[in-house]
N, CA and C of each residue as an Amber inpcrd file, in Angstrom:
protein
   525
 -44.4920000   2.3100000  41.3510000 -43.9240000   1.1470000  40.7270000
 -44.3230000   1.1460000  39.2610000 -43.2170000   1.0360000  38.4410000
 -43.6120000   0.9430000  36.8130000 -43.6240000  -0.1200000  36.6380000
 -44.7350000  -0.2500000  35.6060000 -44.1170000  -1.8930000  35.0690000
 -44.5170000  -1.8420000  33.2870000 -43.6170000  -2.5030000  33.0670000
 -43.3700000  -2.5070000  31.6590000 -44.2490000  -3.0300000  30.5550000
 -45.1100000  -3.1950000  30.3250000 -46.0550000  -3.9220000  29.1800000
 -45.3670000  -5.1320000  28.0290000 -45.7050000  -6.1350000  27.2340000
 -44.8660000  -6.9040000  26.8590000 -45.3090000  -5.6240000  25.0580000
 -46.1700000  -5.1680000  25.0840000 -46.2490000  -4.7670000  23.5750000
 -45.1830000  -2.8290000  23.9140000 -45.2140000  -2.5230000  25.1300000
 -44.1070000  -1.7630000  25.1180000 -42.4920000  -2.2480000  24.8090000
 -42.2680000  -2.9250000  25.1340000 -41.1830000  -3.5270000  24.5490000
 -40.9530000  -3.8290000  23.3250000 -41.8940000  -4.3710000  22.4450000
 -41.8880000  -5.1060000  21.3180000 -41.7420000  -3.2120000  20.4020000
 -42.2860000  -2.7640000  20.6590000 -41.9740000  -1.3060000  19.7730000
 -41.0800000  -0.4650000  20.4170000 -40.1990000  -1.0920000  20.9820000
 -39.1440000  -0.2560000  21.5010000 -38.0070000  -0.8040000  20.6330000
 -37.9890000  -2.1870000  20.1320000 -37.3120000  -2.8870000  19.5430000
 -37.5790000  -2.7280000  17.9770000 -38.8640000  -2.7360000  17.4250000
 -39.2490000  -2.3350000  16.6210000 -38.8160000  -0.7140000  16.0540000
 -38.9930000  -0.1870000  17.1880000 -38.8550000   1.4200000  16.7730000
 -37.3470000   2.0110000  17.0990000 -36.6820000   1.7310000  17.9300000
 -35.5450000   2.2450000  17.9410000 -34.5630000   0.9980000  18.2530000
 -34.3870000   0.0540000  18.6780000 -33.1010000  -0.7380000  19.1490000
 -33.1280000  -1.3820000  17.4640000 -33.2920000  -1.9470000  16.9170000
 -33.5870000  -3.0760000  15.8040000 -33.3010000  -2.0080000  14.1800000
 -33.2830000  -0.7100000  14.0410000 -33.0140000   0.0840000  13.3260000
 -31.6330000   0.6850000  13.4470000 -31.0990000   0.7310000  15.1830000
 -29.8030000   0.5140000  15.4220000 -28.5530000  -0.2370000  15.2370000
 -29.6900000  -1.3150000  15.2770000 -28.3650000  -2.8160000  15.5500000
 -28.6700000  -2.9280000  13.7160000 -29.4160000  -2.3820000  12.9540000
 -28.9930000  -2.4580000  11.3240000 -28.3740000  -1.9690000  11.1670000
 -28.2890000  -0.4150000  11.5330000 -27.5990000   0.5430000  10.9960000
 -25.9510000   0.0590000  11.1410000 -25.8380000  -0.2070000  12.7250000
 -24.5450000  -0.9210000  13.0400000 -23.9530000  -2.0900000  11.9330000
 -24.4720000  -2.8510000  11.7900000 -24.4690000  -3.8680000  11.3360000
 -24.1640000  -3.6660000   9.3290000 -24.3780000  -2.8010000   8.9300000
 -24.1420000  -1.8690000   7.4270000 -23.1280000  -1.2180000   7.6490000
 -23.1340000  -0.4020000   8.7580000 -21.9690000   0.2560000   8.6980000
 -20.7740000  -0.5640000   9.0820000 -21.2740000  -1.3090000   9.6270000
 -19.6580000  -2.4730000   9.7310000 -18.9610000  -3.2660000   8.7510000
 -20.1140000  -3.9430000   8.0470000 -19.9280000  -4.2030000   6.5230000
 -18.9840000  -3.2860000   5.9890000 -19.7360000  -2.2620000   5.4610000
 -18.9990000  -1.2750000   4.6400000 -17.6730000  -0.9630000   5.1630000
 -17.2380000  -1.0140000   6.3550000 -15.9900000  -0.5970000   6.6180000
 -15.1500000  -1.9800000   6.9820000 -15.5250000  -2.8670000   6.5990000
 -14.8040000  -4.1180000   6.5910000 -14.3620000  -4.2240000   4.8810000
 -15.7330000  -3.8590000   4.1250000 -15.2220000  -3.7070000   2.8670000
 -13.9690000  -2.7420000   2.2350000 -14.0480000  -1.9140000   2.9170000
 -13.7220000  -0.8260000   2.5320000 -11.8440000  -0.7760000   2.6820000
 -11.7820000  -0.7270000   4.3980000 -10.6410000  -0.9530000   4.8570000
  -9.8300000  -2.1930000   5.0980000  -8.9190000  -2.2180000   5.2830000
  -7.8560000  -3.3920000   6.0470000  -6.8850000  -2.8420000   6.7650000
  -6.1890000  -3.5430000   7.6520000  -4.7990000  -3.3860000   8.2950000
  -4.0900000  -4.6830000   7.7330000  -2.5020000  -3.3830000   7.3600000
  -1.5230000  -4.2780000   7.6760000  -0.5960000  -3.9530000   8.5880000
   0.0500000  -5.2660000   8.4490000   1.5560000  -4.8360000   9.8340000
   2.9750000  -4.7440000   8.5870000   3.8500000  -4.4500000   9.3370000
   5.0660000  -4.2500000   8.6550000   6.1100000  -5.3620000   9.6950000
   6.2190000  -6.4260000   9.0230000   6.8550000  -7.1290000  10.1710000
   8.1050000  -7.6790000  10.0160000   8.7190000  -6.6900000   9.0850000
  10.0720000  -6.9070000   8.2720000  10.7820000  -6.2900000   9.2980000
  12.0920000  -6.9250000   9.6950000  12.9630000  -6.5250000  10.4290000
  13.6100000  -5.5510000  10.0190000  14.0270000  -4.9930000   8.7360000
  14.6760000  -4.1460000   8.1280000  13.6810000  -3.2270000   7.3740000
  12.9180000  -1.9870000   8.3290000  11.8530000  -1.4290000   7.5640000
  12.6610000  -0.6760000   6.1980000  11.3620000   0.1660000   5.3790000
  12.0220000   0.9350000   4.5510000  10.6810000   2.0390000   4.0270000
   9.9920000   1.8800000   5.2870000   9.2430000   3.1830000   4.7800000
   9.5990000   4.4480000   6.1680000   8.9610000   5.7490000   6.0900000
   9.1750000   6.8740000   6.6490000   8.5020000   6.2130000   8.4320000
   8.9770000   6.7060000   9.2600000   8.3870000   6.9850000  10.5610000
   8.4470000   5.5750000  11.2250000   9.4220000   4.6500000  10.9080000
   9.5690000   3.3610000  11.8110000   7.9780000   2.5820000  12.0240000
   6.6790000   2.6350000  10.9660000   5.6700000   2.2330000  11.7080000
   5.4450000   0.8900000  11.6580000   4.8040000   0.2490000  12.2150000
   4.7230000  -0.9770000  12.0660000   3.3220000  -1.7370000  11.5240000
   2.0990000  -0.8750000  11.5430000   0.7180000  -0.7730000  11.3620000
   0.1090000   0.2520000  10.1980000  -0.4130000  -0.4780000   9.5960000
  -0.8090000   0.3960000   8.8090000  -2.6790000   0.2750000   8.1590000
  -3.2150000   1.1840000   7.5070000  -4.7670000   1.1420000   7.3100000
  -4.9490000   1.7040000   6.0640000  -5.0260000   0.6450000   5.3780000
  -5.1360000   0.9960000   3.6410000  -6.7630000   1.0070000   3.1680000
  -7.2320000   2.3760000   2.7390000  -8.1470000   2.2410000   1.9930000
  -8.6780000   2.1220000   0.7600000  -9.1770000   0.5450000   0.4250000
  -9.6130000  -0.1580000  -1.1930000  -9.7470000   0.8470000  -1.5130000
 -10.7120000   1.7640000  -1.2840000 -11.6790000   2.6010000  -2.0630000
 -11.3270000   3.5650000  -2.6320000  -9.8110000   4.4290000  -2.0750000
  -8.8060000   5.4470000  -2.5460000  -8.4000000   5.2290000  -3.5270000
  -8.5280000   5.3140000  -4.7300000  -7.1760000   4.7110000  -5.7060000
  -6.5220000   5.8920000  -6.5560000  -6.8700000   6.8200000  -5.6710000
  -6.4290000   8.2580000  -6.1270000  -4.6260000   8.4100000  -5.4870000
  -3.8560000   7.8880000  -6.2730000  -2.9560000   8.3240000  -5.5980000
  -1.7360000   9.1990000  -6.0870000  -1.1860000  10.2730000  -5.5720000
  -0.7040000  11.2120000  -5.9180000   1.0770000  10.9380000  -5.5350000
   2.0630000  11.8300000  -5.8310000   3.4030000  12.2240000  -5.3760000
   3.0670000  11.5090000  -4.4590000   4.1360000  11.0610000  -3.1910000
   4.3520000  10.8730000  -1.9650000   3.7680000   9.9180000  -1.0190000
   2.6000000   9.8250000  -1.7410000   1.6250000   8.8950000  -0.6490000
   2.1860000   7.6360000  -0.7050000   1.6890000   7.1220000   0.7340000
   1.5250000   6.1100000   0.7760000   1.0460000   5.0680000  -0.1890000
   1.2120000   3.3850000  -0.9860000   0.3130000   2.8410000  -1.3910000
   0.6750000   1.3950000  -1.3690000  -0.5570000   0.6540000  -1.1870000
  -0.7330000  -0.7900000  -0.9770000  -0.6800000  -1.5030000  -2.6010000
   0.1100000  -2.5650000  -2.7370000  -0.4040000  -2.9240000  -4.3300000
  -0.1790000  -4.5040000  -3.8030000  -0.2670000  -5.1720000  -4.7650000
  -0.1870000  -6.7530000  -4.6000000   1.2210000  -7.1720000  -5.6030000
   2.1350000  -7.8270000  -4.8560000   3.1460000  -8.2880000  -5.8670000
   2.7630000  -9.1110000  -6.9680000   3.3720000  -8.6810000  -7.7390000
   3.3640000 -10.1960000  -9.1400000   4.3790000 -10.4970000  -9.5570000
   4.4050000 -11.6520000 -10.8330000   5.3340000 -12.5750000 -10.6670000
   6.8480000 -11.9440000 -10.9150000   6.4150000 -10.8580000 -11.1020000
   8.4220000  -9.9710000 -11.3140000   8.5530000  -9.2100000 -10.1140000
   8.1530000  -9.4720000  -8.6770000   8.5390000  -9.5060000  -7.5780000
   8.9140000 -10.8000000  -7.1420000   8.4570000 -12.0440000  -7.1210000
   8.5450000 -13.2590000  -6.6230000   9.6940000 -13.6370000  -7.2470000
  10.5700000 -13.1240000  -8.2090000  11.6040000 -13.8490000  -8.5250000
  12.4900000 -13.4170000  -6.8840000  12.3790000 -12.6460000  -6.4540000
  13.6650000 -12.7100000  -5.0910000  12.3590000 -13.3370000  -3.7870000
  13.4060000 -13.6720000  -3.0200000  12.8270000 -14.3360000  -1.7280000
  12.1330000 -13.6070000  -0.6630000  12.1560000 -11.9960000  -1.0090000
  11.3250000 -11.3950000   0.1790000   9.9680000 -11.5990000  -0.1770000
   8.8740000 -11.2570000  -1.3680000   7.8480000 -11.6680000  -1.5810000
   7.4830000 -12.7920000  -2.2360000   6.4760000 -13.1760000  -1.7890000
   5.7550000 -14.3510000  -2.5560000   5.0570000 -13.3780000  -3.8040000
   4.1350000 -14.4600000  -5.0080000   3.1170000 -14.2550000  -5.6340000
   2.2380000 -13.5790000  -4.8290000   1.2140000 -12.6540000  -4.6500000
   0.0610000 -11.7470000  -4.0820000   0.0990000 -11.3260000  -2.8300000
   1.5680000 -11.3530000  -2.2960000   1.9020000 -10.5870000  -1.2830000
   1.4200000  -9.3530000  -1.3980000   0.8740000  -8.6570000   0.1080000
   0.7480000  -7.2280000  -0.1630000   1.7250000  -6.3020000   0.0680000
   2.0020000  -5.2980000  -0.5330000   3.1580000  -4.5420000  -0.4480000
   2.9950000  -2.9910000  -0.2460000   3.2800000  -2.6840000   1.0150000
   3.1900000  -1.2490000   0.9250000   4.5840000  -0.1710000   0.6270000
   4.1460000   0.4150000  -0.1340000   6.0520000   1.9710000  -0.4960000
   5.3310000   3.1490000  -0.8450000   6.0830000   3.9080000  -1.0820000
   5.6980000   5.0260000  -1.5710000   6.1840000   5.8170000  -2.7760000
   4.7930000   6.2320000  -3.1630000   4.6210000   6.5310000  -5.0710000
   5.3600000   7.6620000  -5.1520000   6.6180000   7.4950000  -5.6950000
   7.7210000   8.0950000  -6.1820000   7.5820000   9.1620000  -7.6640000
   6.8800000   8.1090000  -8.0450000   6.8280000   8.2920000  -9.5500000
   5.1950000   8.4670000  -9.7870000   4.7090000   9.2660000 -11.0210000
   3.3190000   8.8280000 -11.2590000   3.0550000   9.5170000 -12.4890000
   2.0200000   8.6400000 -13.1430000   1.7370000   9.5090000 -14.6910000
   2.2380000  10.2370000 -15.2330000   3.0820000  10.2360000 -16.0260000
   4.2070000  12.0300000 -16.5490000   5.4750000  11.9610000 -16.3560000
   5.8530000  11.1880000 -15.3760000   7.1160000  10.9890000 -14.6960000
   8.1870000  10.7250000 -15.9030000   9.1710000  10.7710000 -15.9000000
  10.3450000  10.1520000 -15.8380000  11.5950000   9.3250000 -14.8980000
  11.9950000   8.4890000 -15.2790000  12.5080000   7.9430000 -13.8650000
  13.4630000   7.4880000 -14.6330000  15.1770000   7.4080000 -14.2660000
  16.1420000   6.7910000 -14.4530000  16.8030000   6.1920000 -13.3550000
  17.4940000   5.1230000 -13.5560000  17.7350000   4.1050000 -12.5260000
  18.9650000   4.0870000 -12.9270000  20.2280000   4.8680000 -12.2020000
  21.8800000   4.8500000 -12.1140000  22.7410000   4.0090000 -10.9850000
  23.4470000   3.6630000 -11.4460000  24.1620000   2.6880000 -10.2720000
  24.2220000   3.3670000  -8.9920000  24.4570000   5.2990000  -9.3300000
  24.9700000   5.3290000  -8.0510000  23.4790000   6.0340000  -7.1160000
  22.2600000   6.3190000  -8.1650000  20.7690000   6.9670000  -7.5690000
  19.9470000   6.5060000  -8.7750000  18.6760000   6.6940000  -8.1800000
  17.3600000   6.8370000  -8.7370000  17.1050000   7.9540000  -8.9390000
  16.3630000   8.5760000  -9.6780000  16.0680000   9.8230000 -10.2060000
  14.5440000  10.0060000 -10.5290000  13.5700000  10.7340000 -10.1360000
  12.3930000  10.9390000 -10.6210000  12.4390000  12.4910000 -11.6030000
  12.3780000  12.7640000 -12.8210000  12.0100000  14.2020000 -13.1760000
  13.4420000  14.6190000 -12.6270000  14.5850000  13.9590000 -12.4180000
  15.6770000  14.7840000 -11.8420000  16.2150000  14.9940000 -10.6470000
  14.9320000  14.4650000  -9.4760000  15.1380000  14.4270000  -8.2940000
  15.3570000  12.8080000  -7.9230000  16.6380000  13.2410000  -7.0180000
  16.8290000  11.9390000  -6.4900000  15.7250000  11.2070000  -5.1440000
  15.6640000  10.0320000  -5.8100000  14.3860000   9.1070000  -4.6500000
  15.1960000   8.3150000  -4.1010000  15.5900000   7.4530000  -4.0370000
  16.6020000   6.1650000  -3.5390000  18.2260000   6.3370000  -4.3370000
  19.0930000   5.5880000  -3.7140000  20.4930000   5.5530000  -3.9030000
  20.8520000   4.2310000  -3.7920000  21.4350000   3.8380000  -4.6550000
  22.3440000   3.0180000  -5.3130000  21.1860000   1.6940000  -5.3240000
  22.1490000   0.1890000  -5.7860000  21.3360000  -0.6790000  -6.2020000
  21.8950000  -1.8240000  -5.2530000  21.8530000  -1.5250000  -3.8040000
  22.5930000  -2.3500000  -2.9960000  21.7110000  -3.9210000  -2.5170000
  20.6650000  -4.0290000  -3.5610000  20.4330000  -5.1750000  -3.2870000
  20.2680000  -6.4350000  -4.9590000  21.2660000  -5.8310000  -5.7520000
  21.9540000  -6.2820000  -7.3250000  22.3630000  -7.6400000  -7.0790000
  23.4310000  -8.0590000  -5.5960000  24.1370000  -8.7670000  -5.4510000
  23.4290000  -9.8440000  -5.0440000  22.3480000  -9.9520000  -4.3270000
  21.3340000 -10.4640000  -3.2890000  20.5700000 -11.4890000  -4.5540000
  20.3100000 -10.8480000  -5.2050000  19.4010000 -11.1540000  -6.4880000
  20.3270000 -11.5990000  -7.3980000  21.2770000 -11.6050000  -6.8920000
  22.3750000 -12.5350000  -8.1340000  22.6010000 -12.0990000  -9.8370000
  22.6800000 -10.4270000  -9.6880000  22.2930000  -9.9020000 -10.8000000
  23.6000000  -8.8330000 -10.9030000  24.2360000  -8.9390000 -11.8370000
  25.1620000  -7.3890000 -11.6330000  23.7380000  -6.2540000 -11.4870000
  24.6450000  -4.9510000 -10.6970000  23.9810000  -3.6880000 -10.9850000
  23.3840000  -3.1470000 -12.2760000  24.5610000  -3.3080000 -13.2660000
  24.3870000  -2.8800000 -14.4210000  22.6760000  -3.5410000 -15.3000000
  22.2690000  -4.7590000 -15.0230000  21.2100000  -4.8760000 -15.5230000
  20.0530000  -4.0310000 -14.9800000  20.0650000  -3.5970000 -13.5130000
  18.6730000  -2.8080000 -13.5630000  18.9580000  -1.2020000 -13.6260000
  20.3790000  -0.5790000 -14.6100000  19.8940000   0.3130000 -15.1180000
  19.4590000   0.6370000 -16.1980000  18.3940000   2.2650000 -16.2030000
  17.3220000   1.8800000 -17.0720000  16.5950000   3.5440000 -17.2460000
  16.1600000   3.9030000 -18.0270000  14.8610000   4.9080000 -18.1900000
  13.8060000   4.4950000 -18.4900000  12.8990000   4.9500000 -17.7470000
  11.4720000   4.2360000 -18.0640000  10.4360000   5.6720000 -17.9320000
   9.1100000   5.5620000 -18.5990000   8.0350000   6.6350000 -18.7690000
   7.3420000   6.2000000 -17.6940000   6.7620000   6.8470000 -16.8150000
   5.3190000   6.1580000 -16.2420000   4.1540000   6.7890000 -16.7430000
   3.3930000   5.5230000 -17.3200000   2.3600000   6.1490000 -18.3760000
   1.2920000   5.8420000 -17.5680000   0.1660000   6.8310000 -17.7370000
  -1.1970000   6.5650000 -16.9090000  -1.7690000   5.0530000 -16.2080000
  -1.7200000   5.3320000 -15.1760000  -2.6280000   4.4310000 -14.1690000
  -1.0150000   3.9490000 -13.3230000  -0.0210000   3.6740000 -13.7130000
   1.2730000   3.1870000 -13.2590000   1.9080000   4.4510000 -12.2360000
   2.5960000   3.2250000 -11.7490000   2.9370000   3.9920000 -10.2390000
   4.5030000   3.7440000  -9.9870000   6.0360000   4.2520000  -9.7350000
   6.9480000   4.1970000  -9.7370000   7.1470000   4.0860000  -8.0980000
   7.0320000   3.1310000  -7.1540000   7.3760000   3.0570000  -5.7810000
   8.9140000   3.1880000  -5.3160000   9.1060000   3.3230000  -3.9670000
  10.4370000   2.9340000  -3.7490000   9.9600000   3.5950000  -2.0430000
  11.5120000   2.4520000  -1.2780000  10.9510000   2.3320000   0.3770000
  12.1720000   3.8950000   0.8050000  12.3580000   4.0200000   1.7270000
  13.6840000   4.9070000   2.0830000  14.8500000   4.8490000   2.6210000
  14.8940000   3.2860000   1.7690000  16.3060000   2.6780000   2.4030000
  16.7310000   2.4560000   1.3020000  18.4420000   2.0630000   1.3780000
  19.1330000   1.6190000  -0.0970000  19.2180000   0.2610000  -0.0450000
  18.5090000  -0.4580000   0.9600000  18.0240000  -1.8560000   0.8370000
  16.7450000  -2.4580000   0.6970000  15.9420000  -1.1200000   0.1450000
  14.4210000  -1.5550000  -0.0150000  14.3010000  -1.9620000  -1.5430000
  13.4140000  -3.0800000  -1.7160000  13.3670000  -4.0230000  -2.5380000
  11.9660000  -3.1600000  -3.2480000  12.3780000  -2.2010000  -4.5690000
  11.0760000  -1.3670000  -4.6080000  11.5910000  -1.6260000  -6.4100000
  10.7840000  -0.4920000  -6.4260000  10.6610000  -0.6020000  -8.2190000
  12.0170000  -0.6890000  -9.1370000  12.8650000   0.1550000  -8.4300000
  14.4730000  -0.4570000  -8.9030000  14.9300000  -1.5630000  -9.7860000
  14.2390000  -2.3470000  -8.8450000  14.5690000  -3.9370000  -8.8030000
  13.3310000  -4.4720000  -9.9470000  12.2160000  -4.4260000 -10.1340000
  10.9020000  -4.9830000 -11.0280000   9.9580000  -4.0440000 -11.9780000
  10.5260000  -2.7890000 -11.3500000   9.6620000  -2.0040000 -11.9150000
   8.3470000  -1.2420000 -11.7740000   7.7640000  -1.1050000 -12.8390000
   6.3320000  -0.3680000 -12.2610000   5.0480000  -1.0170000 -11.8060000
   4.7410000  -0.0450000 -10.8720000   3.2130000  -1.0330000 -10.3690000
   2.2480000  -0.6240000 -11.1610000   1.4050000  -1.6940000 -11.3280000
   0.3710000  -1.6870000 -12.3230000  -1.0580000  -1.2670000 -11.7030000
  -2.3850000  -0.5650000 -13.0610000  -3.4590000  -0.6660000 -12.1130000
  -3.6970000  -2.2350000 -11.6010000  -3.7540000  -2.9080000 -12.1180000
  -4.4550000  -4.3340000 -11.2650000  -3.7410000  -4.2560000 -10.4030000
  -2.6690000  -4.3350000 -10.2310000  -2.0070000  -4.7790000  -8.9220000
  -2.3540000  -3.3890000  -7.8530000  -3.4870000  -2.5300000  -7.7950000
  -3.2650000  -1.6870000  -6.5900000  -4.5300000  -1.6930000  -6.0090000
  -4.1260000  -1.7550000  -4.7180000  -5.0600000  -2.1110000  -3.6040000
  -5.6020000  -0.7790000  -3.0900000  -4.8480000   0.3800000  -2.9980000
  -5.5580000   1.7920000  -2.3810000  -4.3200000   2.4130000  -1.8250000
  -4.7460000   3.6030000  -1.7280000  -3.8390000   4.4880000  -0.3100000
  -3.8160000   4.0760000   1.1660000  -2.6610000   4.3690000   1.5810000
  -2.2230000   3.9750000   2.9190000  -1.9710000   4.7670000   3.6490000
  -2.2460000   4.5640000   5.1490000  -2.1920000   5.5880000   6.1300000
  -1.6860000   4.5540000   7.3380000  -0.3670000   5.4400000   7.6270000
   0.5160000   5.0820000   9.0330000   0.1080000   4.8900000  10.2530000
  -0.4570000   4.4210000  10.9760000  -0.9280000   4.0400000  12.5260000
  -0.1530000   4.5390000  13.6480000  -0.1640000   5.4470000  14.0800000
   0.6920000   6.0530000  15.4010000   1.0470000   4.9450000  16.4960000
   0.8500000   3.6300000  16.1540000   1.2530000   2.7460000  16.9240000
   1.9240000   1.5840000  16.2450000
């Protein structure tokens, strides 16, 4: 029959459980800091792979061609009714540092390559087409988005995302 001592316990807690439940407890922090989820709960998606979940990390702000990225709308998104003021917004960086980008009635153009087609949401916004065409530079830290629909409400329409407004890189959730 064992029996347990009350100062065996107390350095079991001391020595290994209580160095655990810190460690836990930091590392949870940090990845509460670090990460978030969002959902995509727009009936009419407009990014790649139908997802609906997504896991953006603050801490990335490295973002390249193609990726994924989270930014926060401002007030030259809030003029149309899909976002509010500091909505979060996830698309993908089309454009980046160096770029060139022209905006034609009938495509978007990055460097020459077409990203999105036509300006089928001009009418919605109560705007002829003709006002959001345009050439624009994307100069360091700025980011040229756009979704993969010709009804995604992306830079077309407001333009470039700014550093303040970016939250991190984004990664798709297989669910």
């Amino acid at each position: 029959m064992s029996t347990t001592r009350p100062l065996d316990q107390k350095a079991f807690w001391l020595k290994r459980a209580l160095p655990a439940l810190l460690a836990i407890l930091i590392g949870g922090a940090y990845l509460e800091d670090r990460f978030r989820v969002g959902i995509d709960d727009q009936k009419d998606q407009c990014l790649p792979g139908n997802h609906r979940w997504f896991l953006i990390d603050t801490y990335d702000k490295a973002i390249e061609r193609d990726h994924l990225v989270a930014f926060v709308a401002d007030q030259r998104m809030a003029m149309a009714p899909w976002f509010s003021f500091t909505h979060v917004v996830i698309k993908i960086a089309t454009g980046v540092p160096g770029d060139t980008v022209r905006v034609g009635a009938r495509d978007t153009r990055v460097n020459d390559t077409v990203v999105s087609e036509g300006l089928a949401l001009s009418s919605k916004l109560g705007k002829p087409a003709s006002v959001f065409i345009r050439t624009e530079f994307v100069a360091d830290g700025d980011l040229w988005v756009t979704g993969t629909t010709p009804n995604s409400y992306d830079s077309r329409y407001w333009g470039l995302v700014h550093p303040d407004q970016l939250i991190g890189k984004v990664y798709a959730l297989p669910f």
